[in-house]
DONU-63218 format. One record per residue: x, y, z of N, C-alpha, C in turn. Coordinates in steps of 0.1 Angstrom, whole numbers, plus 5000, padded with zeros to 4 digits. Layout:
<sites>
XYZXYZXYZ/...
</sites>
This chain:
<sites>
451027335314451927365303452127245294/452227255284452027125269453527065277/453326955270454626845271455426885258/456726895262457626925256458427055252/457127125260457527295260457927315270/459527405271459727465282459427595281/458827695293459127795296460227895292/459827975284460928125282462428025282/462927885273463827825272465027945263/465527945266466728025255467727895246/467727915236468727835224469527885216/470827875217471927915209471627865192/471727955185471727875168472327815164/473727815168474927695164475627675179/476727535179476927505183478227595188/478727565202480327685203481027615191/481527685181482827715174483427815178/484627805174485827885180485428015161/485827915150485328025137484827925126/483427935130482427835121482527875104/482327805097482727815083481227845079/481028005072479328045069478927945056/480427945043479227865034478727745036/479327685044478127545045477327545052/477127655063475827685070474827765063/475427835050474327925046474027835035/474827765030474827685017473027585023/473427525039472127465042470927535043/471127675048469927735052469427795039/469827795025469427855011468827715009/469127645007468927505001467727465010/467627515022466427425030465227595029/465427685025464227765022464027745003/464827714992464527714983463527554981/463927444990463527334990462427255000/462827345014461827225023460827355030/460927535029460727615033459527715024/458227645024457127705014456827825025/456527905018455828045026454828025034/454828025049453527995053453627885064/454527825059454727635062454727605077/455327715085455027695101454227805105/453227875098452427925103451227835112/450327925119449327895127449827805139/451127755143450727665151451427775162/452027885164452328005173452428105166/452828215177452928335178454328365173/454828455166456228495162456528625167/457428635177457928795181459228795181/459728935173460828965171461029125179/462329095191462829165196463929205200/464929235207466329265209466929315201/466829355192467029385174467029535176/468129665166467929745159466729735150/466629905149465429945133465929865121/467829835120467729735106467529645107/467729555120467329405120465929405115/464829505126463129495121463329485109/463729595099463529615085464029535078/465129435081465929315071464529225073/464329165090463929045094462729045094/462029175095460329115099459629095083/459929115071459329095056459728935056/461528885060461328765060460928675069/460728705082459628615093458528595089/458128765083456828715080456428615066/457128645055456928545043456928385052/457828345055458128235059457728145075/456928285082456328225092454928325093/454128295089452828375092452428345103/451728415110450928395124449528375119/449028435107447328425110446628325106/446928215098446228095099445728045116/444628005114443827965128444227865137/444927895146445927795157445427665159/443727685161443227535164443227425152/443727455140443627355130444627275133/445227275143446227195143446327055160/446326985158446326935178447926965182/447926915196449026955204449926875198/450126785192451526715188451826735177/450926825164451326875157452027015158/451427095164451927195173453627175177/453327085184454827065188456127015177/455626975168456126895157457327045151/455727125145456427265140456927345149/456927355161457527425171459027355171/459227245170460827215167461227215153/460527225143461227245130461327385130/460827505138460827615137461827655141/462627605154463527585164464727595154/464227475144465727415137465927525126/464927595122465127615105465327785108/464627855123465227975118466228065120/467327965127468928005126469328025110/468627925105469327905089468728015083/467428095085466928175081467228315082/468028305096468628505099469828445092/470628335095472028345090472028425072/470928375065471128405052470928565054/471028695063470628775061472128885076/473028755078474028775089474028775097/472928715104472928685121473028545125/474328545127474528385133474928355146/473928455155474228415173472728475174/471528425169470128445176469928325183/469128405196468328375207467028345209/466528255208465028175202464628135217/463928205222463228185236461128045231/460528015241459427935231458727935251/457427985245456727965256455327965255/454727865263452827795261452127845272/451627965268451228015285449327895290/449427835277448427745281447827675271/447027575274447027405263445727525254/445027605256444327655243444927765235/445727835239446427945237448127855224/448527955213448927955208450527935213/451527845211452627875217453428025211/454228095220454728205217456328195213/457028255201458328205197458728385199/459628405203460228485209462228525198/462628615194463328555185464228715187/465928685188466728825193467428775185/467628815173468328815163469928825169/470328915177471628935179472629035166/473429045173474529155162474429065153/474429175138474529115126476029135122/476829015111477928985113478129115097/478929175100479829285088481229205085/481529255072482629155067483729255072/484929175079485929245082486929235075/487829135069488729095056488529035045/489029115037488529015020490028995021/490128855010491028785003490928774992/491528794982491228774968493128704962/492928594956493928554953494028474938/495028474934494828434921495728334920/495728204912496528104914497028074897/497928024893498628054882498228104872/498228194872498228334868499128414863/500328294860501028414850500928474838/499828444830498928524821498128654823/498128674838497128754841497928884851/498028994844498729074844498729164864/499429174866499229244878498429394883/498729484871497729574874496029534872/496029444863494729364863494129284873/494929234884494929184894493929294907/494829424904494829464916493129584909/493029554895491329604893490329564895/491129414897490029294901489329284916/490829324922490229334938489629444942/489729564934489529684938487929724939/487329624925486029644921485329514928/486029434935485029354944483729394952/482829354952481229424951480629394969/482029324976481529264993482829345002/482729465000483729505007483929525020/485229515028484729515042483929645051/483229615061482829695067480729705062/480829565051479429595041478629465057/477229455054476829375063476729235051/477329135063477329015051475828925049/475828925039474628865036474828755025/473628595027474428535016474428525001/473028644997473028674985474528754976/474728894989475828954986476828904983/477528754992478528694989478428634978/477428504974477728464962477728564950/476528684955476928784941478328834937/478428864945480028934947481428804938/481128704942481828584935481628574922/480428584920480128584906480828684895/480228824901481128924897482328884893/482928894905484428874900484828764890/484128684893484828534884483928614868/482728684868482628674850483528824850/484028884856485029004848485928954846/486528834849487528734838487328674826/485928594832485328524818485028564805/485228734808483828824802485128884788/486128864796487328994788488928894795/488828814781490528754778490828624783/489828584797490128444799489028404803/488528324793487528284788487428134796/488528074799488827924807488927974826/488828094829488728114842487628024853/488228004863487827914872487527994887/486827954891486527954912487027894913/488627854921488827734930488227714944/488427834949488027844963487327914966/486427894980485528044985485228024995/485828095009485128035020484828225031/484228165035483528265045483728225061/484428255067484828245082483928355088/483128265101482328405110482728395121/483328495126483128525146482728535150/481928515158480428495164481228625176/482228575184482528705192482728825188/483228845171483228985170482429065160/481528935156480628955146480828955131/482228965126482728965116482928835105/483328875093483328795086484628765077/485328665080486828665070486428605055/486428685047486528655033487728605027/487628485019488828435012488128344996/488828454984488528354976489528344964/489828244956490828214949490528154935/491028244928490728154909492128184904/491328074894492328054887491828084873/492728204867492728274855492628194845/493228094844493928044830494528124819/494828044810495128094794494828214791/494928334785494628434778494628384765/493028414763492528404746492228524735/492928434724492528554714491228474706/490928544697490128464688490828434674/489728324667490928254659489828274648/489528144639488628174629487228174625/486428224622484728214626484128104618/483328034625482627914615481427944620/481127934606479427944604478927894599/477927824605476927734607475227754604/474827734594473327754590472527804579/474127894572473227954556473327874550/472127874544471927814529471327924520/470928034521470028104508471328234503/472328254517473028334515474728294521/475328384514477328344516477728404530/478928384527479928414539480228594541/479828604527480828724526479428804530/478328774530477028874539477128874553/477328754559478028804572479128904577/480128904567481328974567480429124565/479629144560479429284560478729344572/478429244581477729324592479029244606/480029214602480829194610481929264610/482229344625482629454630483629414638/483529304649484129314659484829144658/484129044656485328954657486028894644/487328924647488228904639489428814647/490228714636491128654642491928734647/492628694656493928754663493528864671/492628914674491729004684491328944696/492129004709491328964725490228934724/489928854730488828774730487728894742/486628914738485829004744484528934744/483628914754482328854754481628984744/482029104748481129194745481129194729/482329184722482829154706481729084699/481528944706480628834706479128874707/478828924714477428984714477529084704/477929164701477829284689477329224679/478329104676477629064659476628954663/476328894672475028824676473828944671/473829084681473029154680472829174664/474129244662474029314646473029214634/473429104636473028974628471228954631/470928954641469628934649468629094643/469229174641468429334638468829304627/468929234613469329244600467729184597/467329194583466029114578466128964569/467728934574467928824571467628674576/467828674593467928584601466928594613/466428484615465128474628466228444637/467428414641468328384653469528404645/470528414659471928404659472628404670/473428304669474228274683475528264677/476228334692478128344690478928264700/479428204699480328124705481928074709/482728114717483628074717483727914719/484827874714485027724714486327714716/486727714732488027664734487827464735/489127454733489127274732490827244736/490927124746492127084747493127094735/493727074734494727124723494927214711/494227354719494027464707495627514708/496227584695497727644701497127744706/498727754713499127864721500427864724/500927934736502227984740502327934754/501327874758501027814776500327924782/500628064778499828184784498628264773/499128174759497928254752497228104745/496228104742495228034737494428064727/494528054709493728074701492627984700/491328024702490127994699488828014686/489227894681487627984669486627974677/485628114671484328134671483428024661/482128044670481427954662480228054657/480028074648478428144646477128034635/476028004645474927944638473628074639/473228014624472328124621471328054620/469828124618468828054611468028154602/468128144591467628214584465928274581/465528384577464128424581463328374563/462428354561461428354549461528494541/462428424531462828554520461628644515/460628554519459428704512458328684526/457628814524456228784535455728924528/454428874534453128994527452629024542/452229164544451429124558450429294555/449029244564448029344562448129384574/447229484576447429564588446329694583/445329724600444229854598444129904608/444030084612444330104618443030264615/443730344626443230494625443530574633/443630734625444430784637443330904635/443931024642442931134644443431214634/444631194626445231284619444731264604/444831144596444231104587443430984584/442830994596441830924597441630714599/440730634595441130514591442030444576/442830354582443030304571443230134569/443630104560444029994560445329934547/446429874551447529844543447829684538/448329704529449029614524450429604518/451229524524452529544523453629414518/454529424512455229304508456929364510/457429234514458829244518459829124517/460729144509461429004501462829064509/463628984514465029034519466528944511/465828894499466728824489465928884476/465829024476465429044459467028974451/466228944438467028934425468428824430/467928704446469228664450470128694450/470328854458471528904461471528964472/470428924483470529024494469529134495/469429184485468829304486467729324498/467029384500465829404509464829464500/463829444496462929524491461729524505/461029664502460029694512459429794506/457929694502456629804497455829784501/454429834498453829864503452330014497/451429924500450330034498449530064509/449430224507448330244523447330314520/445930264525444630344523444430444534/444330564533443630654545442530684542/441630774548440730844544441230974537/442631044542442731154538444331154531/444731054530446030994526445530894516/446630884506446530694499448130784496/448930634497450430604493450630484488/451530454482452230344473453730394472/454330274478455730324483456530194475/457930194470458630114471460330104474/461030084482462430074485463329934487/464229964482465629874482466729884487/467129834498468329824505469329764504/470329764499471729724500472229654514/473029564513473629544527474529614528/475029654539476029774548477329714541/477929844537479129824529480629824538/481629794533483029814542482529904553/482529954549482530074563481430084573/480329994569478930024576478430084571/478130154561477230254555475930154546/474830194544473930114538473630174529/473630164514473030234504471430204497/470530284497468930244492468830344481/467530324477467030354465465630354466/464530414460462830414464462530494456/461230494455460230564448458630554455/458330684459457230674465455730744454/454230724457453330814448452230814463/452030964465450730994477450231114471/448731094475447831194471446831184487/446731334485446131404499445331494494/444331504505443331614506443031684521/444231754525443931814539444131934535/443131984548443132134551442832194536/441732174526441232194515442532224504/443732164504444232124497444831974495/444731984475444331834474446031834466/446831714472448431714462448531544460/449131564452449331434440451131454444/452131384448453531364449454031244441/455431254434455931114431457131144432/457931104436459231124438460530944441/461331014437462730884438463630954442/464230874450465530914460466530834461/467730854466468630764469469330784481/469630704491469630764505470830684510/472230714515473130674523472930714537/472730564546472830584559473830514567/474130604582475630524585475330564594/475230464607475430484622476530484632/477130564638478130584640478030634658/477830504671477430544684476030574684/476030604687474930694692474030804681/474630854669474430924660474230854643/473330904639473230774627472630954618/473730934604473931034600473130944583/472631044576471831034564472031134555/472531074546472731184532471931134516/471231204514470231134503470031274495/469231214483469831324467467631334466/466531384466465131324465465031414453/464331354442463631404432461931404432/461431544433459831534435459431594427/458231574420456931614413455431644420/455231744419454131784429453231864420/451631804421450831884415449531934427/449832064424448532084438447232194432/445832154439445032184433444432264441/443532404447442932444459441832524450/440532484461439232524451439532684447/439232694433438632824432440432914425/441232824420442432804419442732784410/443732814398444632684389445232614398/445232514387445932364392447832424394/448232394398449932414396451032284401/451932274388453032174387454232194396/455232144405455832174411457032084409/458132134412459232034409460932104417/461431944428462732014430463531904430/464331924429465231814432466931854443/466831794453466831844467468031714473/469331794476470031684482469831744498/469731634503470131704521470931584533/471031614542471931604555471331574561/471531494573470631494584471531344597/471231474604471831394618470931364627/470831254632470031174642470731124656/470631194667471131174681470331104688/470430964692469830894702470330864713/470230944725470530924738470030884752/469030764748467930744760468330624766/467430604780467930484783466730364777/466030384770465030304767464330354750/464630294738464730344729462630344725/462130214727460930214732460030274742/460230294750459430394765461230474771/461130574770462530654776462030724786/462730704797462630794812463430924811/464730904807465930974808466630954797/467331134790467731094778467331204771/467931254759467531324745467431284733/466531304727466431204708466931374706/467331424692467631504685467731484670/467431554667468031544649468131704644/468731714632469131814621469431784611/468531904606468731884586468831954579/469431994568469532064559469532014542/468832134535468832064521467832164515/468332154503468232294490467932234478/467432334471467332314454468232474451/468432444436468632514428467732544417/467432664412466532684400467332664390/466432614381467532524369468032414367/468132334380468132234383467632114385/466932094379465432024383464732104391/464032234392463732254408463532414398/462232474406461632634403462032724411/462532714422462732834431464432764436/464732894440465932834452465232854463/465732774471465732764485466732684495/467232714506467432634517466832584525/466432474534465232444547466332384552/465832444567466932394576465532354586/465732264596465232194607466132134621/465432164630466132074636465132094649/465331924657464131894666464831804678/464031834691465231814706463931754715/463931624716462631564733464231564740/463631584752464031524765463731494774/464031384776463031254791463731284806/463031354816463731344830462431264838/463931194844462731124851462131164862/460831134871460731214886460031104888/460331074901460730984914460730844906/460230734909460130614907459630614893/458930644892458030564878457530694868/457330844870457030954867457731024857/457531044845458031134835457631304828/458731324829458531464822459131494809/458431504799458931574789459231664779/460331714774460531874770460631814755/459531884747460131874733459932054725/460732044714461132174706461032144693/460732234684461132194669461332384663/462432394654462432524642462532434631/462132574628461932504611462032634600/462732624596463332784579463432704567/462732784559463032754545463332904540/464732924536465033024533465233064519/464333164514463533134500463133324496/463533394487462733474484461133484487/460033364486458633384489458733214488/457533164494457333004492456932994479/456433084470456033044449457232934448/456832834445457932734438458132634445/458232634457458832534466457032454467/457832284469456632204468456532174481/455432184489454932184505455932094513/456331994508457331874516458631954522/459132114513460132164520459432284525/458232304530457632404534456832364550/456332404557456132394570454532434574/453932324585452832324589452432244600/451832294611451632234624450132194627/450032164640449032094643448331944645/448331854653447331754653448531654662/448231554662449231444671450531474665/451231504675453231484674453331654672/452631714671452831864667452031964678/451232024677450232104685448732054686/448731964701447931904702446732004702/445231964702444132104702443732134691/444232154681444332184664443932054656/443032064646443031924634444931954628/444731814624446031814612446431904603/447531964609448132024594447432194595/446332254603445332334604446632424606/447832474609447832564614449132604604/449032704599449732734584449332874580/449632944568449332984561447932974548/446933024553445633104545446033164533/445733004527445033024511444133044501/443333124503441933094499440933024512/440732884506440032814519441232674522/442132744519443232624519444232714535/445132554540445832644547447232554541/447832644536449132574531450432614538/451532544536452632564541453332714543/454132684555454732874555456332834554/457132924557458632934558459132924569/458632914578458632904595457832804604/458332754609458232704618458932684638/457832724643458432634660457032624665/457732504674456832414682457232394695/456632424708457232404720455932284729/456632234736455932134740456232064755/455732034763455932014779454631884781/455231804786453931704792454731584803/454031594812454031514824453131374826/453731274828453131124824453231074842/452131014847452430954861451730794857/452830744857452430604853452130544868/450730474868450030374881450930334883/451430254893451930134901451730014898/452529944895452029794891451129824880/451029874873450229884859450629964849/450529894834450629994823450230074820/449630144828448530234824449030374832/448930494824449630604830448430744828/448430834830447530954827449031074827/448431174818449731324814448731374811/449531524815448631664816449731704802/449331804798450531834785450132014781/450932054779450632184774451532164759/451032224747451632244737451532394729/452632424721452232564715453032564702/452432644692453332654680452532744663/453032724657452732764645453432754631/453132794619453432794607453332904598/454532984597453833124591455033144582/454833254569456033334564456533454572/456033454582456833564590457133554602/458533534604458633534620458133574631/458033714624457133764637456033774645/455533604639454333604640454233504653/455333454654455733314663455433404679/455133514681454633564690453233554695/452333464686451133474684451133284687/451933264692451733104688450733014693/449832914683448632854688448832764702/448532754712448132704723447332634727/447332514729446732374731447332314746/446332224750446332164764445332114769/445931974776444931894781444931774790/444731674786444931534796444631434783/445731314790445731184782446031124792/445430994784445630844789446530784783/447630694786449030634784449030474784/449230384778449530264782450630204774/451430164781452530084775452329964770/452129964759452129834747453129784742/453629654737454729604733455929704725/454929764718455229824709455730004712/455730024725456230124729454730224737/454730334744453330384746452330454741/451530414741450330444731449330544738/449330654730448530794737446730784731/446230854740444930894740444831024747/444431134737444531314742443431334742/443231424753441931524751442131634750/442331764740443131874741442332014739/442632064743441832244740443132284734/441932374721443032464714442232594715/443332694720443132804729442732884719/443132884707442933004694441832944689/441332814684439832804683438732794694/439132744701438132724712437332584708/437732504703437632354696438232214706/437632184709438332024716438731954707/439331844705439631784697440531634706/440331544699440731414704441831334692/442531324704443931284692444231134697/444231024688445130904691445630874678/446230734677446930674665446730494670/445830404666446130284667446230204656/447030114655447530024643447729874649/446329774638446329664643447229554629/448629514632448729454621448429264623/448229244611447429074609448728994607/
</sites>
């Protein structure tokens, strides 16, 4: 038998205490696996068995025995006095190692059944310690209201009867101390935190104590960093901190964000700044905010080429100034080459007024040639938008000119001028890739004859995805769309308030725009519209990369009754999640041609 091994020895992990104090025993055993404890580090020189233990001990302890003690490096790399070396650092370090997980009475047996043979470490975790009393105490605290007191303890995250572990405990501390920091007292402190264990009853006495301080409000904002623009442009996208207003972290982050999503500023940071001698009352504390900005490059040009299956390749050129005429404004133009598109766009944004609402202005010109009609558009609009939750509502006035041409045809002039509505519902948990959740919108909007505009009509729309998720990583999604333009006949109305399906985002299986109303050799817009849609996404494991089966169906007609006939498409795609949200590749059958067709969209900007 090796020197210095005893036989099937049994070792207590701590010494008898009557009620040992856990955080400085766990405080050592975190500190000595974050610091002196590499994965691996006493492998090869024995054997590691774990027994005496429940199915939870196995399932807490054997992922971390194993990270931290492997067996399968090759025993002989080591001689007998190294062997023995790690056989007592093993001894020492893996009390500290169950304790971080509540077992602070294991039984560590160690046995050499011979000088070539590996020594054997033997390891009985013992009952794992559950918290039996919390303490929660607050120390002057006459600022800090009593039913506030008793929400604080109520939502504590280590309650008794939980198994104590020492991530849970400091988590749990944390908690509590930032739902002070977070909302009114901003100067809150940990005084105390101690963890008492009974080794006889297995239990754990919890006791911790802060001190609230001051209740703060906020006082006046300083800002720190413009130079191209004033005070009073901040004030338009500031909502939430105002002097004399409870102090809320969350307040603070709002205009951080709001400021950060503007086309003004590459950063922004919010800050409270309490300081010894700010006033107060002894229980209240006014504090200014600090806000520093850094401002973004008032103009940029950027190219960008791409291609989709819908209208083909293209390539853009775009310019964007966010100080037109040094006043703020936003300008955003832009020209786009397709094969079956060309556009030239331009718009101007206002910053968000008293109320949040943003006022724009634009003028767009596109000319197309799908589905053997060829249209020339130019139109100017004016557009108020205002987000309100979850719902970001749009009211805009569009004036259009439309000339359309189809072989074998007069040319014809078209013209409306068209106010409409439109509501936008965003309810996902992921505005980029959504698992769970519904996007929605609805619109409405009319001409009058006489009015700028050849025909009456109304168009109404409105369109519903919804994301459920299934199991871990798996998506299903339901989407819908109607669509009326309610119109004595479509003569008059210019295609933009008229309706046509088919190609990516619509009825996969179909080219672009293909499924309409028969014009000649044209297929133009109808008065109707629905679109139903179903597709199932199983994203790999550990990879961006997903595959969806998808069924779609739909049409475009002047007669309802035709939506009984609806075109039918389905197939398989490939999915990958790119920065920029997930990026599809379809392979689709369309049931009413009998046509495959392959649908993507990629866009590389420079």
């Amino acid at each position: 038998m090796k020197a210095g091994l005893r036989a099937m020895t049994p070792m207590t992990a701590f010494p008898p205490r009557p009620r040992p104090t856990f955080h400085r025993l766990a405080l050592a055993g975190v500190l000595g696996l974050l610091l002196g404890l590499p994965a691996g580090a006493f492998a090869a020189a024995y054997t590691l068995r774990l027994q005496g233990g429940d199915a939870t001990a196995e399932a807490v302890l054997r992922p971390l025995l194993d990270k931290y003690f492997d067996p399968e490096l090759p025993a002989q790399s080591y001689d007998g006095e190294r062997r023995d070396l790690l056989l007592r650092e093993a001894r020492r370090r893996l009390p500290e190692l169950l304790a971080t997980e509540g077992y602070f009475s294991p039984l560590l047996q160690a046995d050499a059944p011979s000088d070539d043979a590996p020594p054997i470490l033997v390891v009985d975790p013992g009952p794992r310690t559950t918290v039996g009393q919390v303490v929660i105490d607050f120390a002057e605290a006459a600022a800090l209201p009593p039913e506030r007191q008793a929400a604080l303890r109520q939502g504590w995250k280590l309650p008794a009867g939980q198994p104590f572990r020492a991530g849970d405990w400091e988590s749990a501390k944390s908690a509590l101390l930032t739902a002070l920091l977070t909302e009114d007292f901003a100067g809150a402190q940990l005084r105390d935190s101690r963890a008492e264990v009974d080794p006889d009853t297995a239990t754990a006495r919890l006791t911790v104590t802060l001190v609230p301080g001051p209740r703060y409000v906020l006082g006046p904002l300083q800002i720190v960093g413009l130079e191209r623009y004033d005070d009073a442009l901040i004030d338009r996208y500031n909502r939430t901190v105002r002097p004399g207003r409870p102090y809320r972290e969350s307040d603070l982050i709002a205009l951080q964000t709001a400021l950060q999503s503007t086309p003004y500023f590459s950063s922004a940071n919010v800050e409270l700044l309490p300081r010894e001698g700010d006033s107060g009352d002894g229980e209240t504390v006014t504090a200014p905010v600090r806000l520093t900005v850094r401002e973004k490059a008032a103009h940029r040009i950027g190219t960008g080429a791409g291609f989709s299956s819908n209208t083909g390749a293209r390539v853009e050129l775009s310019y964007r100034s966010a100080d037109l005429f040094s006043r703020a404004w936003e300008l955003s133009s832009g020209v786009r080459l397709e094969q079956k598109r060309q556009t030239g766009y331009a718009d101007i944004f206002l910053p968000p007024d008293a109320n949040g609402a943003r006022n724009s202005v634009g003028g767009s010109y596109d000319a197309s040639d799908i589905q053997g009609m060829k249209l020339t558009r130019s139109a100017l609009g004016v557009v108020r938008s205002q987000q309100r939750g979850s719902i970001e509502m749009r009211l805009s006035v569009n004036y259009q000119v439309e000339q359309r041409e189809i072989h074998g045809e007069p040319t014809t002039r078209l013209q409306a001028l068209t106010p409409n509505v439109q509501y936008i519902w965003r309810a996902v948990d992921n505005l980029l890739d959504p698992r769970s959740g519904i996007v929605a919108q609805a619109q409405a909007g009319g001409a009058a004859k006489g009015l700028l505009a050849d025909q009456n009509f109304l168009r109404l729309q409105g369109r519903a995805t919804t994301y459920f998720p299934v199991g871990q990583r798996d998506v299903l999604s339901l989407r819908g769309e109607l669509g009326a333009t309610l119109a004595p006949s479509r003569d008059g109305i210019p295609q933009d308030y008229l309706f046509r399906s088919g190609g990516t985002g619509s009825v996969r299986g179909y080219t672009y725009q293909s499924l309409g109303v028969k014009e000649g050799n044209a297929v133009v817009g109808g008065r109707y519209l629905a679109v139903l849609s179903g597709e199932y996404t199983h994203w790999i494991d550990k990879s961006p990369w997903g595959i969806a089966a998808f069924v779609d169906a739909g049409n475009a007609s002047d007669d309802p009754a035709k939506w009984s006939s609806l075109a039918v498409g389905y197939g398989l795609g490939v999915r990958w999640k790119s920065p920029a949200g997930p990026l599809a590749v379809d392979l689709a059958y369309g049931q009413k041609t009998g046509d495959v067709q392959l649908h993507f969209s990629v866009a590389i900007p420079f």
